[in-house]
C-alpha positions as CSV (number, residue, x, y, z in Angstrom):
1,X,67.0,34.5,41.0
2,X,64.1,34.4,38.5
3,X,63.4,37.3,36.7
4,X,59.8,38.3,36.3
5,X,58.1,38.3,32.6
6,X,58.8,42.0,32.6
7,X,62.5,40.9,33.4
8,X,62.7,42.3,36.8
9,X,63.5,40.3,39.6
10,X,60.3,38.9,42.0
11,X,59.5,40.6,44.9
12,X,60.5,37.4,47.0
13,X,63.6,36.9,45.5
14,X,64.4,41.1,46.9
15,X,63.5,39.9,50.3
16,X,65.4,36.4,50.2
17,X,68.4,38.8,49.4
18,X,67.9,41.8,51.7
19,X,70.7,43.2,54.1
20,X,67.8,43.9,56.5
21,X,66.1,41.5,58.3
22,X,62.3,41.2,57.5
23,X,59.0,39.6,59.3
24,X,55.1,40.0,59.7
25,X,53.9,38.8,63.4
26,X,50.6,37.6,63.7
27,X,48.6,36.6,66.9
28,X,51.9,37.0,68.9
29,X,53.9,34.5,66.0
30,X,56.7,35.0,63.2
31,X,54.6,34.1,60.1
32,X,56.9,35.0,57.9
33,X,60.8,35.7,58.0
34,X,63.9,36.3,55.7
35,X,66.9,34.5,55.6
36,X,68.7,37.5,57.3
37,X,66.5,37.7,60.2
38,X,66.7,34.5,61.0
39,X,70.6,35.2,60.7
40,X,70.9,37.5,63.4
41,X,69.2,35.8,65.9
42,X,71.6,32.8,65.0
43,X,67.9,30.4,64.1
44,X,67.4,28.8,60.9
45,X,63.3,29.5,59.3
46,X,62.0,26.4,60.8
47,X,63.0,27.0,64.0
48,X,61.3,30.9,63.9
49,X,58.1,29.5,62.6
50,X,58.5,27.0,65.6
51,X,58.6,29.6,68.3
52,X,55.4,29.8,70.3
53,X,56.1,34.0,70.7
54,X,57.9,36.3,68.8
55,X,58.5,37.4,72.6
56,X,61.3,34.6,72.9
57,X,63.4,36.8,70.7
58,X,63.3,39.3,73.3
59,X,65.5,40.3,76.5
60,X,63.4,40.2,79.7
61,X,63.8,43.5,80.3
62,X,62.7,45.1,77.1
63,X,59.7,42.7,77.0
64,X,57.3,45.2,78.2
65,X,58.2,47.1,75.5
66,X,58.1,45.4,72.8
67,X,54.4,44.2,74.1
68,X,53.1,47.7,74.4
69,X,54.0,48.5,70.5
70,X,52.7,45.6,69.3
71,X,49.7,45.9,71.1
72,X,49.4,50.0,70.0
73,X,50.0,49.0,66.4
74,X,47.0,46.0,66.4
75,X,44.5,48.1,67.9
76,X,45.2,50.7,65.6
77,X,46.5,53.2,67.9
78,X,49.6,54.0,65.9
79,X,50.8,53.2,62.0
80,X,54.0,52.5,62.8
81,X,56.8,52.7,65.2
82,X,60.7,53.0,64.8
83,X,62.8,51.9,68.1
84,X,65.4,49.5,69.5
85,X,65.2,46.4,71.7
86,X,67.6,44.2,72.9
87,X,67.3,40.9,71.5
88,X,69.0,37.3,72.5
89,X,70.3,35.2,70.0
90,X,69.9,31.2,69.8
91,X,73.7,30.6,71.5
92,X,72.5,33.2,74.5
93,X,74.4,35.9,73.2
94,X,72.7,39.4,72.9
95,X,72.0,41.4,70.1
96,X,70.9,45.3,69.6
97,X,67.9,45.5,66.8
98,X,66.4,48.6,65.2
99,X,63.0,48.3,64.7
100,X,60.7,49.9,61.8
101,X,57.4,48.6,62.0
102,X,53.9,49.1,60.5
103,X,50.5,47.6,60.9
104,X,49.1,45.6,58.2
105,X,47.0,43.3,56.8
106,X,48.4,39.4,56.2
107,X,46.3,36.7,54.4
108,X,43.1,39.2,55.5
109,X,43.6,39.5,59.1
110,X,45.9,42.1,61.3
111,X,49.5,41.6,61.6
112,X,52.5,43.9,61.9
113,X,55.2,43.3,59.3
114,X,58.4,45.6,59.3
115,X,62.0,45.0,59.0
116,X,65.1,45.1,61.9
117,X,68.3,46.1,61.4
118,X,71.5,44.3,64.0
119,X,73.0,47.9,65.3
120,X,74.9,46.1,68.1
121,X,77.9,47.6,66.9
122,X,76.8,50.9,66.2
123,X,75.1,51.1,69.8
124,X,78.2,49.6,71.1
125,X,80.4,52.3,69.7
126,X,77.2,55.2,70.5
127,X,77.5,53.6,74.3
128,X,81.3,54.0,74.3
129,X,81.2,57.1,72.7
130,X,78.8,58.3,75.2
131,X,80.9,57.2,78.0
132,X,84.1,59.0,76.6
133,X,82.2,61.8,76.3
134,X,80.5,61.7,80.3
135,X,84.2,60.6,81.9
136,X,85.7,64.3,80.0
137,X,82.7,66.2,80.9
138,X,83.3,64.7,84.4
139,X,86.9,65.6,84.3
140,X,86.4,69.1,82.8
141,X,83.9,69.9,85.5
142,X,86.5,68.6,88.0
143,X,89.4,70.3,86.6
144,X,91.7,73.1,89.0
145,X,92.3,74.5,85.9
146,X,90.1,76.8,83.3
147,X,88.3,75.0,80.8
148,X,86.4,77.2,78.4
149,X,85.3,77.8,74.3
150,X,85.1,80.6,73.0
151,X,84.5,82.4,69.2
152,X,86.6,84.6,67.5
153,X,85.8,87.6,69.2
154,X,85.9,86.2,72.9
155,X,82.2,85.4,73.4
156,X,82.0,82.6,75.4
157,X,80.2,78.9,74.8
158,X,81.2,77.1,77.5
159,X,82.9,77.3,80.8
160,X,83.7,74.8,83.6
161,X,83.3,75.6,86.8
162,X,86.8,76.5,88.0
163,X,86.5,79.2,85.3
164,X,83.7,80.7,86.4
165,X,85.0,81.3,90.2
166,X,88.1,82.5,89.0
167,X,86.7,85.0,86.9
168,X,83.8,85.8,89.7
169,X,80.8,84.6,87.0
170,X,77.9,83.1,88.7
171,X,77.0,79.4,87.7
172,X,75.9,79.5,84.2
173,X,76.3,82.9,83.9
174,X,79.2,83.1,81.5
175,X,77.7,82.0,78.4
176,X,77.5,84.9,75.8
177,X,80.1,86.9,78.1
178,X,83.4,87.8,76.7
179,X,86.4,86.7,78.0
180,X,87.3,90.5,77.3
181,X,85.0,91.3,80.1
182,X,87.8,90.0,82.6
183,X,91.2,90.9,80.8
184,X,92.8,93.8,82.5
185,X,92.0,96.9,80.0
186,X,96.0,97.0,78.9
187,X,95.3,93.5,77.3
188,X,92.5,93.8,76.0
189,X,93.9,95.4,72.3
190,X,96.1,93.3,72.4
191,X,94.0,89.9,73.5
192,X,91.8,90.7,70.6
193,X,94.3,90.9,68.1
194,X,95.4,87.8,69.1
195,X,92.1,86.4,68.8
196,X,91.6,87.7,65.0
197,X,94.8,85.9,64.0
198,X,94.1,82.9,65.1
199,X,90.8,83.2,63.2
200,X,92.2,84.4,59.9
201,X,95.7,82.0,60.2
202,X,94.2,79.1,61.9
203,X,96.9,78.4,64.6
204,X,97.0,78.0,68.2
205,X,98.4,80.5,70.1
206,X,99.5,80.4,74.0
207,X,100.8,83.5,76.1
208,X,100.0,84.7,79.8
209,X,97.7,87.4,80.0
210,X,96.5,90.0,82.9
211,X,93.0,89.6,84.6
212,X,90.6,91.9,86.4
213,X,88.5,89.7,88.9
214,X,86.9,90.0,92.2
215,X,89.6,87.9,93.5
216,X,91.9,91.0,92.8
217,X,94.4,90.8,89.8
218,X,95.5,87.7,88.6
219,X,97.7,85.9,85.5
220,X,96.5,83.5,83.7
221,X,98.7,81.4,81.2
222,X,96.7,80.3,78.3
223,X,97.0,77.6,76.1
224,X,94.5,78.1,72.8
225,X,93.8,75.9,70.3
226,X,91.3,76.5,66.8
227,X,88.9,73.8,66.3
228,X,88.0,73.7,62.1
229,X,84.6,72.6,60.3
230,X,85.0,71.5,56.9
231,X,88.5,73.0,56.9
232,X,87.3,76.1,58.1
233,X,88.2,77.8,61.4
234,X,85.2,77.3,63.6
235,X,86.0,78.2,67.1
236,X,88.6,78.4,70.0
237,X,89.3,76.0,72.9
238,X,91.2,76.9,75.9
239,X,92.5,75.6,78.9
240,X,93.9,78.4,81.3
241,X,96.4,78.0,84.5
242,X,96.3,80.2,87.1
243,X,100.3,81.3,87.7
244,X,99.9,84.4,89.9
245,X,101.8,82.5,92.9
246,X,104.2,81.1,90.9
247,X,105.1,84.8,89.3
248,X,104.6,85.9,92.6
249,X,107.4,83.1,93.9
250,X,109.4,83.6,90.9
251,X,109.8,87.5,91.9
252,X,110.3,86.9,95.0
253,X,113.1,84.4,94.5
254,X,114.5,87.3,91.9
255,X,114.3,90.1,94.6
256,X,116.3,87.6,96.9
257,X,118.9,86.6,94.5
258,X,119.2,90.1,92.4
259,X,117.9,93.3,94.6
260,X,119.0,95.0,97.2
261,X,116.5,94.6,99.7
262,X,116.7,97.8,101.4
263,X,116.8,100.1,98.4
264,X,115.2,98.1,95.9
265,X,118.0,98.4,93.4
266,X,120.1,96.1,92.4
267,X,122.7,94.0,94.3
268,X,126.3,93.2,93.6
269,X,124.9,89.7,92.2
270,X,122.2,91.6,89.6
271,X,124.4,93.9,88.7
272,X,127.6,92.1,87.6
273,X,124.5,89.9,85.9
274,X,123.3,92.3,84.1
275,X,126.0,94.8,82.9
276,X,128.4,91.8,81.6
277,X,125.7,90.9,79.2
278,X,125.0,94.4,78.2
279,X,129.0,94.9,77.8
280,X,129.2,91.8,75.4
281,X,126.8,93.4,73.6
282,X,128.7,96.9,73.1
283,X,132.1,94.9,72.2
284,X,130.2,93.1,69.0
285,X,128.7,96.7,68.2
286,X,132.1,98.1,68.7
287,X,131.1,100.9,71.2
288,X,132.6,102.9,73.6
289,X,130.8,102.7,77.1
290,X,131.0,104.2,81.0
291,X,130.3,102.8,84.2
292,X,130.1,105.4,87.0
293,X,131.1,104.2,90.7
294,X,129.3,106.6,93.7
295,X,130.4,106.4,97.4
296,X,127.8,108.3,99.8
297,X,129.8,110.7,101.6
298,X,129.5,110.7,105.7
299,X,127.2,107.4,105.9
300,X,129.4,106.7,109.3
301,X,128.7,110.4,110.7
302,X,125.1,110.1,109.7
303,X,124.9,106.8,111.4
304,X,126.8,107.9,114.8
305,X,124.7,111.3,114.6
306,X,121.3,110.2,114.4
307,X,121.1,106.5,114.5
308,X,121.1,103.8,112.2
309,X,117.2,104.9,111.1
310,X,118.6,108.3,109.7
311,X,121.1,106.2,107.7
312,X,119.2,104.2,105.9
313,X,117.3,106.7,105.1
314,X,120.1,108.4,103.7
315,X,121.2,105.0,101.7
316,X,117.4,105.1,100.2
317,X,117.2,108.9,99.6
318,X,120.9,108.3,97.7
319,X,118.7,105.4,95.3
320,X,115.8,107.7,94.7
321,X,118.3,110.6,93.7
322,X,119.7,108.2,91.1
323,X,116.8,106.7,89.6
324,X,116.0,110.4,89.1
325,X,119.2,111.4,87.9
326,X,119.0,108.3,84.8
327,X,117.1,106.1,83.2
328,X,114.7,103.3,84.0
329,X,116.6,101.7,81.2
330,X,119.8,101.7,83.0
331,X,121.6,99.5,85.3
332,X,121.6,101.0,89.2
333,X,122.6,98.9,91.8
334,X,123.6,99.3,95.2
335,X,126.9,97.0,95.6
336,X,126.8,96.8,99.2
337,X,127.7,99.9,102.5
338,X,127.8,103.2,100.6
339,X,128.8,102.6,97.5
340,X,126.5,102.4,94.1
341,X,127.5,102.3,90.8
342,X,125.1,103.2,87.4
343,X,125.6,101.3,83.7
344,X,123.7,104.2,81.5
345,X,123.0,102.3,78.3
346,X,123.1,103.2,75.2
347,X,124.5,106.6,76.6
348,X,127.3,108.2,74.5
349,X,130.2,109.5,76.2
350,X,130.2,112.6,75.7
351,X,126.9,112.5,78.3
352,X,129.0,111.5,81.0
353,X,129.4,115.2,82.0
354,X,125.8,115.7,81.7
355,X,124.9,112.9,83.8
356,X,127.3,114.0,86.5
357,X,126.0,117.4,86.4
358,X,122.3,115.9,86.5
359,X,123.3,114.1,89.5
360,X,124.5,117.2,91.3
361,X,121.4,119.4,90.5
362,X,119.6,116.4,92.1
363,X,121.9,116.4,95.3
364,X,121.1,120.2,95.8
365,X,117.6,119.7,95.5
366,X,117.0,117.4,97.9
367,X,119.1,119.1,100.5
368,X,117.5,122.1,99.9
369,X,114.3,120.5,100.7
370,X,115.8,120.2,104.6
371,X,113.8,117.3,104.7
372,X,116.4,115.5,106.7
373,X,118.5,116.2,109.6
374,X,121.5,115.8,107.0
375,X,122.9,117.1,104.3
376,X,123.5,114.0,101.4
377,X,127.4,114.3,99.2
378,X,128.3,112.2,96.9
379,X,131.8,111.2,95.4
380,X,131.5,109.8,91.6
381,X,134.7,107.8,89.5
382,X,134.3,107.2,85.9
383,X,135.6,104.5,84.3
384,X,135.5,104.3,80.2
385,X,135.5,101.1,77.9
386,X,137.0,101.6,74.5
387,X,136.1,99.3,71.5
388,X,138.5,96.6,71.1
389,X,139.0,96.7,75.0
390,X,139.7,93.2,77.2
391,X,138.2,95.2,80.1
392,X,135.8,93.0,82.2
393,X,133.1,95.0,84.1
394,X,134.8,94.3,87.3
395,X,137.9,95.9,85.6
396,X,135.7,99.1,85.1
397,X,134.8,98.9,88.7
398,X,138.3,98.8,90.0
399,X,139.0,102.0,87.7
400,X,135.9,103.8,88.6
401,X,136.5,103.6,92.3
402,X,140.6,104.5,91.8
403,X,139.0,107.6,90.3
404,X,136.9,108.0,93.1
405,X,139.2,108.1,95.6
406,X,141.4,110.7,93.1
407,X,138.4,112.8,93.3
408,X,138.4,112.4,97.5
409,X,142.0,112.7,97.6
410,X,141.6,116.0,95.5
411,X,139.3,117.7,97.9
């Protein structure tokens, strides 16, 4: 490269060496090239010069084109123009070029002069991207499942479909909405919370959470992730599953296995399930429990009496009196016939008598109600587990109902 007089390089020795590929056109012709051009077309100069139309550079189809803003720019329509063609090189192969070019003046007549830039790579990867982009949307809008972004507090950005027919939005409707809007009030608090600390910690968070739709009630089981911007939390992305059938199934399969069906307590199975694990638990705290066994008095008489209606009513009547008589807390199942049997938790022995008498006050009520053709009597056995005990909670059973029949023997 020859330096100028000033010592700065020519003007021709910049373009000889330019990354960008630069040309003037006149009366449809390359007059004038740089080596690079001519590079990404795969010609040497000569052969440019030779070409009887710049248009040989040029894909059939963008041809039309390419005329049009060559023509615009020598009738002075436009200065310049910035686009892309699609160009074919000298083995056949085809190459993407970025256009910048400007009307001009060359040895004292018209021309356009400009430069091109190969971006066959960067329009490959812009087409690919594009393409990832258009199979997710299409999947997204596809999707069975919920599909949404949101901000910090709730307001929705975007929706698929399935989420807006499960929460009952109209199409396009959702946008701007909260997803606050559709959580069933008791979550709402706590949805929100939720919300703010994944804003202020920046982690993702799943949990299953109540809705409110038109549809009726529902659960959804979210999955929530936090998108950052310059390592800053930005927004939320969600996908949500609809598991109301499957909680529904899963109770259903838990009544079957665990309740009684006709009481709504607990069976033999749910109870032995239950109170062995909450026994463990009083043997590492090193505290005394008591189980309490109950046999409804006269079930047979009732039955023979007044039919087999009467008696379950009398089985159902005995449930409700015990779930009066203690706790939601504690464990009452119906083990099968006549006979119940109540865990209290975290009762202290000494309430056993209170319980009992509880219990009683409970009987006289409802008979004094005379709301059925019977009177209800119950016989009650306690058993009591001491700290240090090997006692099993069938052992308890056995003891509670030889107390039981003490009691019966008594009368």
């Amino acid at each position: 490269m020859d330096p100028r007089p000033d010592g700065l390089p020519d003007v021709d020795s910049l373009l000889e060496l330019s990354q960008a590929g630069i040309y003037v056109v006149q009366d449809g012709r390359i007059v004038y090239a740089n080596p690079r051009l001519a590079a990404i077309f795969g010609y040497d100069l000569p052969a440019l010069f030779a070409m009887p139309s710049v248009l040989a550079l040029v894909c059939d189809d963008d041809r039309p084109r390419v005329v049009e803003m060559i023509r615009r720019r020598i009738a002075d329509e436009v200065e310049s123009v910035h686009y892309t063609w699609r160009g074919v090189r000298r083995d056949g192969g085809a190459v993407d070029v970025e256009v910048l070019g400007n009307r001009m003046q060359f040895q004292g007549r018209p021309a356009i002069g400009g430069t091109m830039l190969d971006v066959t790579d960067r329009l490959r990867r812009e087409r690919e991207l594009t393409e990832r982009e258009t199979r997710l949307r299409s999947l997204i809008e596809s999707a069975q499942d919920v599909v949404f972004s949101c901000d910090f507090d709730g307001r929705i950005t975007s929706i698929n479909p399935a989420g807006e027919r499960l929460a009952g939005f109209e199409a396009g409707a959702a946008l701007g909405r909260s997803i606050l809007d559709v959580i069933a009030p008791e979550a709402r608090d706590a949805t929100r919370a939720a919300l703010q600390e994944m804003r202020d910690g920046g982690r993702d968070g799943s949990w299953e959470v109540p809705l409110t739709t038109p549809r009726g009630p529902l659960l959804l089981e979210l999955a929530l992730r936090v998108l950052h911007k310059d390592g800053v939390a930005a927004e939320i992305v969600g996908i949500g599953r609809d598991v109301t059938a499957r909680h529904q199934r899963e109770r259903a399969l838990h009544s079957l296995t665990l309740e009684d069906d006709l009481t709504g307590l607990y069976n033999r199975r749910g109870f032995m399930t239950l109170a062995e694990r909450h026994l463990k638990l009083a043997v590492r705290k090193k505290r005394g429990v008591f189980l309490l066994f109950c046999d409804l008095d006269g079930l047979k008489q009732i039955n023979d009496t007044w039919g087999h209606v009467e008696g379950d009513h009398a089985l159902t009547d005995t449930a409700e009196i015990l779930r009066q008589s203690f706790r939601s807390a504690d464990i009452i199942a119906r083990l099968g016939g006549d006979e119940f049997t109540v865990f209290p938790l975290e009762a202290e022995e000494a309430s056993a008598d209170l319980l009992m008498g509880r219990l009683a006050a409970h009987i006289d009520a409802f008979n004094a109600e005379n709301r059925r053709p019977f009177r209800l009597a119950m016989s009650v056995g306690i058993a009591r587990f001491e700290p240090g005990s090997a006692w099993t909670i069938q052992n308890l059973l056995d003891e509670a109902d030889r107390h039981l029949y003490d009691a019966k023997r008594r009368r």
